[in-house]
TORKE-705933 format. One record per residue: x, y, z of N, C-alpha, C, CB in turn; residue number from 1. Coordinates in pm, whole numbers, plus 50000, padded with zeros to 5 digits. Last residue first. Glycine has a CB too. Example, Ala and Ser with C-alpha at 12.3 -4.5 7.8 and 13.67 -1.06 7.14 Angstrom:
2
> 51285,49775,50708,51367,49894,50714,51290,50003,50787,51408,49940,50572,2 .
> 51319,49431,50780,51230,49550,50780,51320,49670,50780,51131,49553,50905,1 .
***
This chain:
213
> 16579,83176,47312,16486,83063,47252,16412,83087,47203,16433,82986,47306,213 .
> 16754,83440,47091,16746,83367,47249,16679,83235,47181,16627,83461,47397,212 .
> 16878,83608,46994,16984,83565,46980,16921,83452,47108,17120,83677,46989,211 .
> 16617,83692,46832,16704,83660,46769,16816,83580,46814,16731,83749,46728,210 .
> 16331,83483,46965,16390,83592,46948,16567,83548,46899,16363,83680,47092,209 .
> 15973,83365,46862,16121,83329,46933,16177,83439,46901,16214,83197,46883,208 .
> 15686,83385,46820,15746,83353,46928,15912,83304,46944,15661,83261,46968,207 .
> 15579,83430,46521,15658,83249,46612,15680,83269,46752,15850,83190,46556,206 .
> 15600,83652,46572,15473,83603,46543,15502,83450,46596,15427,83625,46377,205 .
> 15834,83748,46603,15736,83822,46703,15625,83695,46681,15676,84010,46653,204 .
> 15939,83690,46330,15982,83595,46459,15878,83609,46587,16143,83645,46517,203 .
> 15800,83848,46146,15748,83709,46171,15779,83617,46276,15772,83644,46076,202 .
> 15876,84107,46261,15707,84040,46297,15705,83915,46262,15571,84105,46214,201 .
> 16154,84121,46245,16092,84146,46362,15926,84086,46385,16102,84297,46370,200 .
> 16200,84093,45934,16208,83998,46026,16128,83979,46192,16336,84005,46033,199 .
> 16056,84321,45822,15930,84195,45841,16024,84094,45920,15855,84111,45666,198 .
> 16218,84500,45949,16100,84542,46041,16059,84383,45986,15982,84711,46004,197 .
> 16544,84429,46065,16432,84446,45966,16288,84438,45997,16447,84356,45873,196 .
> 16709,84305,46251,16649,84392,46285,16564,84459,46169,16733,84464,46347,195 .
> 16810,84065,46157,16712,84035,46259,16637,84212,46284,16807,83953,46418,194 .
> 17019,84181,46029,16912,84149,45962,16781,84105,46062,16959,84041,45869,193 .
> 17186,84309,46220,17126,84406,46079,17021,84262,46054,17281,84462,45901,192 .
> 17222,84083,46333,17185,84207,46462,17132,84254,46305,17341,84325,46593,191 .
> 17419,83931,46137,17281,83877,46173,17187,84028,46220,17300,83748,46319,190 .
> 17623,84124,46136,17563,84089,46033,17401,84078,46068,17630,83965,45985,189 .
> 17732,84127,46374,17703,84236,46348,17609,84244,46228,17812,84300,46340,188 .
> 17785,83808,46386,17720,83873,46470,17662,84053,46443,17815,83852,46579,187 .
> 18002,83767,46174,17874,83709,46177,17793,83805,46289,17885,83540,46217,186 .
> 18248,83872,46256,18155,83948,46161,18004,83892,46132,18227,83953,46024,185 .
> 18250,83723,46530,18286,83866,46479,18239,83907,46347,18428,83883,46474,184 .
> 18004,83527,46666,18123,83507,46621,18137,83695,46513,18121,83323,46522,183 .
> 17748,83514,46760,17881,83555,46811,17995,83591,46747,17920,83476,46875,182 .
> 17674,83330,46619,17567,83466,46604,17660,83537,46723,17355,83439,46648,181 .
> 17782,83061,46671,17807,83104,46542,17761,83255,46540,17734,83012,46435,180 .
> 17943,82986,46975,17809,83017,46961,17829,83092,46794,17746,83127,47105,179 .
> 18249,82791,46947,18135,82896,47009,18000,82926,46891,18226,83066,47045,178 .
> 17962,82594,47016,18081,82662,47134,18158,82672,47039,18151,82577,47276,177 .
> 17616,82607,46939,17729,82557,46909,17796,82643,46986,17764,82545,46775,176 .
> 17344,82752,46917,17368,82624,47030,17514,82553,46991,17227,82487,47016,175 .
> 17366,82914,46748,17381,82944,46835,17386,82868,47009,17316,83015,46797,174 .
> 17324,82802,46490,17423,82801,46550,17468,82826,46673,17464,82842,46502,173 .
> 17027,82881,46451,17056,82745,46508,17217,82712,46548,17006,82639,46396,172 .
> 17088,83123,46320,17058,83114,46445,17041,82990,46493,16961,83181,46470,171 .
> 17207,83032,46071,17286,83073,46187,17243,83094,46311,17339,83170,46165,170 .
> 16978,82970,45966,17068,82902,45958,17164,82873,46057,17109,82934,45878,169 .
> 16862,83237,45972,16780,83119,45986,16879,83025,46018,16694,83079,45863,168 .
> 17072,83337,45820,17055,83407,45921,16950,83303,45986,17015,83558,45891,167 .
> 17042,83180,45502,17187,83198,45640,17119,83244,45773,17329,83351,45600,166 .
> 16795,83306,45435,16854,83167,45452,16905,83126,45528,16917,83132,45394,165 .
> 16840,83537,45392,16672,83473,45484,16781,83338,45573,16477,83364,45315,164 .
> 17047,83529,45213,17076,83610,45328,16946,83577,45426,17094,83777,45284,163 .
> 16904,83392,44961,17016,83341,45048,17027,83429,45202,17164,83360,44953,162 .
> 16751,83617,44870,16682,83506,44965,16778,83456,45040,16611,83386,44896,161 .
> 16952,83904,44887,16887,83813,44869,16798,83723,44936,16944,83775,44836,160 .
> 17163,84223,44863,17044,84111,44983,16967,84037,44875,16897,84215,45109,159 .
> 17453,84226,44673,17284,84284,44718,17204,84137,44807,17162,84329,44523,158 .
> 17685,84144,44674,17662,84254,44601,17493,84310,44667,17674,84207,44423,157 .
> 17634,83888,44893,17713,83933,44788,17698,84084,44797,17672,83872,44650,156 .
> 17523,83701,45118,17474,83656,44971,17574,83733,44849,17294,83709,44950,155 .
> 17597,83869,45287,17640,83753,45312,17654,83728,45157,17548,83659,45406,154 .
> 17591,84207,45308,17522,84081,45279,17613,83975,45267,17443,84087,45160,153 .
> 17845,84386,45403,17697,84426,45451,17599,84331,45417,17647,84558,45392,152 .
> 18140,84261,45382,18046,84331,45362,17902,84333,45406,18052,84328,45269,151 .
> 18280,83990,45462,18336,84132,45540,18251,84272,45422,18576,84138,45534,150 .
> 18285,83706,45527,18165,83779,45505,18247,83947,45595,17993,83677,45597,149 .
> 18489,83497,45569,18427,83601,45449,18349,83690,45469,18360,83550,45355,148 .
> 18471,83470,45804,18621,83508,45769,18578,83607,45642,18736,83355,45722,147 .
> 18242,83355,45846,18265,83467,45922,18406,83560,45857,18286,83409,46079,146 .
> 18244,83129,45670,18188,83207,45665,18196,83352,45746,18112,83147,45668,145 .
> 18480,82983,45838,18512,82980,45676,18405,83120,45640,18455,82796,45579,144 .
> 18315,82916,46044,18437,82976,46087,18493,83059,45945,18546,82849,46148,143 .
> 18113,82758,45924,18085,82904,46019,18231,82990,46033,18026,82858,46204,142 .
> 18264,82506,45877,18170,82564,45748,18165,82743,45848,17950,82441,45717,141 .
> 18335,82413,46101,18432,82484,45989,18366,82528,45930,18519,82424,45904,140 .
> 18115,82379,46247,18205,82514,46323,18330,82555,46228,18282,82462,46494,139 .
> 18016,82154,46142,17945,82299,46085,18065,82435,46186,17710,82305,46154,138 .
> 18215,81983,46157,18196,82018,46016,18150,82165,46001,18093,81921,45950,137 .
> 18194,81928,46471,18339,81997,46365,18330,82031,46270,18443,81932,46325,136 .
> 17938,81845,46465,17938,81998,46532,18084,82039,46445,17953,82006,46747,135 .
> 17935,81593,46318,17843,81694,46266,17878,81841,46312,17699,81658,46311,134 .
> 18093,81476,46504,18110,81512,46348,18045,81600,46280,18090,81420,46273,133 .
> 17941,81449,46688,18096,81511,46699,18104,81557,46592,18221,81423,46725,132 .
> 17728,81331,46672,17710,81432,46687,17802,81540,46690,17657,81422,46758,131 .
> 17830,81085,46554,17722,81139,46446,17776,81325,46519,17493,81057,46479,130 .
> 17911,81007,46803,18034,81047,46738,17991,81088,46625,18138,80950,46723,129 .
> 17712,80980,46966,17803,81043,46992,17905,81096,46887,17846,80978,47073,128 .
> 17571,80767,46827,17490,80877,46847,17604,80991,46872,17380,80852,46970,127 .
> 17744,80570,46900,17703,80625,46758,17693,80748,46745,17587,80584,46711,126 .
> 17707,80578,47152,17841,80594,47100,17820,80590,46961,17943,80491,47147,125 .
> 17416,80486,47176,17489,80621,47248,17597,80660,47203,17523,80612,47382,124 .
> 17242,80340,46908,17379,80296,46998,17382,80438,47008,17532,80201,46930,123 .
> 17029,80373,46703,16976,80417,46865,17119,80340,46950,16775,80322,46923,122 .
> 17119,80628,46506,17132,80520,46513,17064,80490,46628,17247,80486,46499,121 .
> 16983,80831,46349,17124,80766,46287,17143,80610,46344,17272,80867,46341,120 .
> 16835,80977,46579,16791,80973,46411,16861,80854,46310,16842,81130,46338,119 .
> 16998,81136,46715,16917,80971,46765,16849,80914,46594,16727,81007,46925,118 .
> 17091,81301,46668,17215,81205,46627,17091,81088,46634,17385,81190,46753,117 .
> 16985,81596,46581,16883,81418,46602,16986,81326,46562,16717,81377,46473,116 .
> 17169,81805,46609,17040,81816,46685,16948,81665,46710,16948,81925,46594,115 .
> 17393,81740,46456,17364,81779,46619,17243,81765,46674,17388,81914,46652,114 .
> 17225,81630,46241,17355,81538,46327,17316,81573,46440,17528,81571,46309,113 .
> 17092,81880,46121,17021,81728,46180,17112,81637,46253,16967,81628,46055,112 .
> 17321,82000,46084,17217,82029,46211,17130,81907,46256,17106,82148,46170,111 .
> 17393,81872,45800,17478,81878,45937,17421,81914,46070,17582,81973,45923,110 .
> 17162,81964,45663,17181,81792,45721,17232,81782,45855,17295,81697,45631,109 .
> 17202,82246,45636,17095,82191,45714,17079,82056,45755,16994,82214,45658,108 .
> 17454,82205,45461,17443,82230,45564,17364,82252,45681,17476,82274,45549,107 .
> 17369,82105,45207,17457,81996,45289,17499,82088,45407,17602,81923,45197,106 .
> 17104,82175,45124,17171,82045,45093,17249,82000,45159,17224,82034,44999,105 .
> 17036,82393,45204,16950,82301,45222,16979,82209,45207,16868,82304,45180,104 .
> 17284,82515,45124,17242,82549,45275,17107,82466,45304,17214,82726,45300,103 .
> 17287,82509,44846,17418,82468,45004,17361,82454,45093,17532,82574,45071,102 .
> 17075,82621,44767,17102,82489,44809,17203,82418,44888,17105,82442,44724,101 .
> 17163,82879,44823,17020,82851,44834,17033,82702,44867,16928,82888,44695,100 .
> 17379,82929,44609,17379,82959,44766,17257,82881,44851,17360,83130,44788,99 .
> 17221,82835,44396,17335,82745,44442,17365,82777,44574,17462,82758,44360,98 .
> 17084,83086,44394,17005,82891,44411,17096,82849,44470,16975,82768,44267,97 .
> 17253,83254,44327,17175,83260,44443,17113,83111,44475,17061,83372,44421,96 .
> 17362,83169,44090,17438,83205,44213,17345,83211,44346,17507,83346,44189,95 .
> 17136,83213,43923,17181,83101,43941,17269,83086,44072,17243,83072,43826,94 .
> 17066,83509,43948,16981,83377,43990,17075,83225,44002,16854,83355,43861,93 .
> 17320,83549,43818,17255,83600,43971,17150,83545,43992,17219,83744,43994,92 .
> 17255,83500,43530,17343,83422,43627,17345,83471,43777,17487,83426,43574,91 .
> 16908,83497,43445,16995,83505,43439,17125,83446,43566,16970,83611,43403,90 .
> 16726,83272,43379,16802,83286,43296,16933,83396,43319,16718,83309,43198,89 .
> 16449,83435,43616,16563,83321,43537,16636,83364,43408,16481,83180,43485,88 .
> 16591,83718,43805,16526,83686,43694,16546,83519,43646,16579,83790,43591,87 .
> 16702,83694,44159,16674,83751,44016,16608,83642,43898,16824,83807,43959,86 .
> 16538,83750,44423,16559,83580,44323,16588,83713,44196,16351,83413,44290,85 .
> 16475,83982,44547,16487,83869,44658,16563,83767,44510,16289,83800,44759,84 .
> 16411,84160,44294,16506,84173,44449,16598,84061,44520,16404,84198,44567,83 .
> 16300,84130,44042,16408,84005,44087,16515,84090,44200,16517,83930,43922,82 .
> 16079,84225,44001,16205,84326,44005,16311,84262,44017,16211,84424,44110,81 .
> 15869,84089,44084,15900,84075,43945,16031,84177,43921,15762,84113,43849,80 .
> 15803,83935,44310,15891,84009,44315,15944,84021,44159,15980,83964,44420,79 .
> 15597,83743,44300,15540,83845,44355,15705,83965,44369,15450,83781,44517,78 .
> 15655,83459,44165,15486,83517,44159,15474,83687,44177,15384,83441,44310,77 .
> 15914,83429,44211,15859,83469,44076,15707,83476,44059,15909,83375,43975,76 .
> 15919,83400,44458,15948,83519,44417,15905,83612,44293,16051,83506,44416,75 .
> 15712,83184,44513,15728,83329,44612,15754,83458,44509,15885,83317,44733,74 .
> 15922,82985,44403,15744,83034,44355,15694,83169,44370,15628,82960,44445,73 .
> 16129,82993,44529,16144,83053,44403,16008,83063,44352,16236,82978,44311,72 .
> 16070,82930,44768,16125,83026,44778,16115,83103,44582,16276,82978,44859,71 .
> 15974,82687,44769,15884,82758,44803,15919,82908,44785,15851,82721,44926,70 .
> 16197,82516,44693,16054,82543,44599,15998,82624,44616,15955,82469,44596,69 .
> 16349,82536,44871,16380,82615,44780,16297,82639,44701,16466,82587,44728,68 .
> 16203,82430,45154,16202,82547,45101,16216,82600,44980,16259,82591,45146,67 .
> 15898,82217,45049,16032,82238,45014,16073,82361,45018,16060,82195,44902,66 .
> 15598,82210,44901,15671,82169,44998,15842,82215,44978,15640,82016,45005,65 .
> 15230,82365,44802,15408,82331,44769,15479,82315,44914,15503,82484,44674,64 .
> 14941,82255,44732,14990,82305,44847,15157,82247,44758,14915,82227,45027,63 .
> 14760,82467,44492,14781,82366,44545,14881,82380,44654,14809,82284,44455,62 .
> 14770,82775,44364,14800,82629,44287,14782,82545,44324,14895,82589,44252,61 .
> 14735,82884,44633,14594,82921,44448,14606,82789,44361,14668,83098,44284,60 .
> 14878,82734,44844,14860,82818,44762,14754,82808,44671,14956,82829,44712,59 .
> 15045,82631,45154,14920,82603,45063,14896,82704,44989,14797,82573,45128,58 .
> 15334,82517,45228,15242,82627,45191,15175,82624,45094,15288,82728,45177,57 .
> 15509,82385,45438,15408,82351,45395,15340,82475,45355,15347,82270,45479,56 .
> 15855,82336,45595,15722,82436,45608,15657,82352,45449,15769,82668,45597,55 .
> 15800,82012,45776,15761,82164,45788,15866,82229,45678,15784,82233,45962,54 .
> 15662,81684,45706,15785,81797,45746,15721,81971,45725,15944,81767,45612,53 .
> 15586,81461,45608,15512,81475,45762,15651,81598,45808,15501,81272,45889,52 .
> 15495,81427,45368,15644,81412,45437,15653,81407,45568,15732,81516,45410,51 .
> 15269,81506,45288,15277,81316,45315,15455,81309,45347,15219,81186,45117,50 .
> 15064,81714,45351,15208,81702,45340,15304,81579,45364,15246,81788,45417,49 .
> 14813,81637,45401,14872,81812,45340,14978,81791,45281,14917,81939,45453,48 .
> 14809,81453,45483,14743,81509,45418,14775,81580,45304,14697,81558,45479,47 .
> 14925,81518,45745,15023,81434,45672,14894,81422,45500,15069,81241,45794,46 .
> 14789,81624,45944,14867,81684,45839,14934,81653,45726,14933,81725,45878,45 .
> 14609,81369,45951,14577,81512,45942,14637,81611,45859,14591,81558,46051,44 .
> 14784,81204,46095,14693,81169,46000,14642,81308,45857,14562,81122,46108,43 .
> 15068,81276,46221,14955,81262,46238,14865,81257,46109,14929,81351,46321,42 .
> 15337,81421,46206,15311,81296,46153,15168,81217,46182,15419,81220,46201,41 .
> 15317,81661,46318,15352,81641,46174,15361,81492,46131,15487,81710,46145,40 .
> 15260,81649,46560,15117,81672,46482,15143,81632,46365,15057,81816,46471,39 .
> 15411,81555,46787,15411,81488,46664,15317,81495,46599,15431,81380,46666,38 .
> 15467,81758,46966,15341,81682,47000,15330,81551,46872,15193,81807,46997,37 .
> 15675,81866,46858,15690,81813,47008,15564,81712,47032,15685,81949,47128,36 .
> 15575,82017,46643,15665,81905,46630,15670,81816,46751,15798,81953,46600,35 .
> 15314,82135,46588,15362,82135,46724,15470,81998,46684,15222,82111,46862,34 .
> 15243,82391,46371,15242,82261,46341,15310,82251,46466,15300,82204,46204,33 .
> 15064,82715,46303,15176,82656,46374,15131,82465,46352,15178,82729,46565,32 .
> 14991,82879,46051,14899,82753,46085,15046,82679,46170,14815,82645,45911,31 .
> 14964,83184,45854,15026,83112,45962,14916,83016,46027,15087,83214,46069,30 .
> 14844,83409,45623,14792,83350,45731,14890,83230,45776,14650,83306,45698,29 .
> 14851,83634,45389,14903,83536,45406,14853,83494,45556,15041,83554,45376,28 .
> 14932,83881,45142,14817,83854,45192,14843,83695,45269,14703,83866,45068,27 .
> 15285,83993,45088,15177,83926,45030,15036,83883,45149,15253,83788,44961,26 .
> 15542,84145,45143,15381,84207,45180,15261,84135,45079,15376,84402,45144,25 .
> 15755,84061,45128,15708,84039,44981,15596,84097,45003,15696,83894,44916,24 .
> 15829,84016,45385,15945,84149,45268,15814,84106,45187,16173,84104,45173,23 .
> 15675,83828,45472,15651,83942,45510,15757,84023,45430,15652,83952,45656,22 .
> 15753,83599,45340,15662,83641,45291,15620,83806,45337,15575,83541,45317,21 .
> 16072,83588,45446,16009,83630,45271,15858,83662,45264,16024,83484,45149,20 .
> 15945,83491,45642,16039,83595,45644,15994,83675,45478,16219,83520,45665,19 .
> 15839,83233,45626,15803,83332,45705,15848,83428,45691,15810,83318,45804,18 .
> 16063,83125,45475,15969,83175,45418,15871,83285,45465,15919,83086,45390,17 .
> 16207,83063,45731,16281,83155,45545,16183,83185,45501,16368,83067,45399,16 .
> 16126,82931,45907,16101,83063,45920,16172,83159,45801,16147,83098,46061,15 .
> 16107,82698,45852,15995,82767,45741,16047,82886,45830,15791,82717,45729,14 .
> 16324,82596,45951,16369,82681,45852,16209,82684,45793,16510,82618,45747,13 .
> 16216,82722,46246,16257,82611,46234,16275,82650,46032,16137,82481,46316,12 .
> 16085,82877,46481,16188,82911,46431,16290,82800,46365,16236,82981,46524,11 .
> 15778,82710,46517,15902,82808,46524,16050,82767,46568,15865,82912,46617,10 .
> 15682,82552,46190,15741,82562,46346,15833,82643,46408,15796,82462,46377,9 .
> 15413,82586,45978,15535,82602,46013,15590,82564,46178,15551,82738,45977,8 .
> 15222,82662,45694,15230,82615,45788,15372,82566,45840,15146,82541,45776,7 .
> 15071,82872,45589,15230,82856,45604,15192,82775,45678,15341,82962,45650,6 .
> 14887,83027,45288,14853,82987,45455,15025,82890,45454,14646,82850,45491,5 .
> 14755,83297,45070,14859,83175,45133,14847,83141,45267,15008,83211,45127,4 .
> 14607,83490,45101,14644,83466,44979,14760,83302,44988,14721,83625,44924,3 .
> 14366,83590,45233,14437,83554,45242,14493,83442,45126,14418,83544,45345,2 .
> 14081,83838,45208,14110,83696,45188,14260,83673,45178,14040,83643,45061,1 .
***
C-alpha cells in the first residue's frame, strides 16, 4: 500500500518533492496533472486542490499543498536524523527554510515573468518588458549564485532540501542566455546532483532530462 500519492507536472517544482520522496524511500505513487490540457483547473482536481496548482500530496492526514509545506511534513515524518531539514528549534533548520523560501518566494515568481508575462497583462509591450525584467533579475540572482557556490552543496556545510530546491530551480534556467546549468560552477554542481540515483528515477519517471526537455 502506498503511503502518499503526488500529484505533479513534469519537471515543474513538484519535482522537489518528487525528489525528496525518492531520498526518503517512502512508499508513494505519482498522479501526472496535464497543465497543457488545463486538468488543473478542472472540476476534478480542483477538489483536491482548490488552487488549481501543482504539486498536491495526498497523505494519512489529508491532502497538503505548497512546496515548503510539503517539504517540512516529509521530513519531519520520515527523516528523524534531520538529513534533508534539521531538527526544529534548531538554527540549521532555520537557515535552510529561509533558503527554502527564497526560492519559493521571490525567485520562483521571477520565472513566472519569463515564462507567463501573459499572466500580467494581455498589452505585448507589457508583456515585454514583465519579461525583460524578470530575465535581468534572475541572470543576477544566478550570476551572484555561481560566484558562490565554490563547494560541493549549494545549501552549505551538508546537502539539504534547499539543494532539491535550487537544482529544480536551475534547471528552468536553462532557457535563459546564458543558459544558468552552464554557467561554471553551477554546471558541475547540478551534473553531481542530477546524477543521484533517486534524482535519476524521479526525472526518468516524469519524463524529462537534466540538461534537456
Amino acid at each position: 500500500m502506498k503511503m502518499y500519492t503526488l500529484y505533479y507536472s513534469p519537471g515543474s517544482c513538484s519535482l522537489v518533492v518528487h525528489v525528496l520522496l525518492e531520498e526518503l524511500g517512502v512508499p508513494f505513487e505519482v498522479q501526472r496533472v496535464d497543465l497543457a490540457a488545463k486538468e488543473h483547473l478542472g472540476d476534478e482536481y480542483r477538489k483536491l486542490n482548490p488552487k488549481g496548482k501543482v504539486p498536491a500530496l495526498a497523505t494519512p492526514d489529508g491532502v497538503l499543498t505548497e512546496c515548503v509545506a510539503i517539504l517540512q511534513y516529509l521530513c519531519d515524518k520520515h527523516d528523524p536524523q534531520g538529513k534533508w531539514l534539521a531538527k526544529p528549534g534548531t538554527w540549521q533548520r532555520a537557515k535552510t527554510l529561509e533558503q527554502v523560501a527564497t526560492l519559493a518566494t521571490e525567485v520562483h515568481p521571477l520565472f513566472n515573468r519569463f515564462f507567463h508575462a501573459d499572466d500580467f497583462s494581455d498589452a505585448k509591450d507589457v508583456q515585454d518588458a514583465v519579461k525583460s525584467r524578470g530575465t535581468e533579475k534572475l541572470l543576477a540572482y544566478f550570476r551572484d549564485q555561481d560566484a558562490a557556490l565554490t563547494g560541493p552543496n549549494w545549501s552549505g556545510e551538508a546537502m539539504t532540501v534547499a539543494d532539491i530546491y535550487f537544482m529544480v530551480i536551475a534547471r528552468w534556467g536553462r532557457w535563459l542566455e546564458p543558459s544558468t546549468i552552464r554557467m561554471k560552477n553551477i554546471e558541475p554542481w547540478f551534473g553531481g546532483m542530477t546524477s543521484r540515483p533517486a534524482v535519476k528515477r524521479a526525472m526518468e519517471r516524469e519524463g524529462v532530462k537534466p540538461f534537456g526537455a
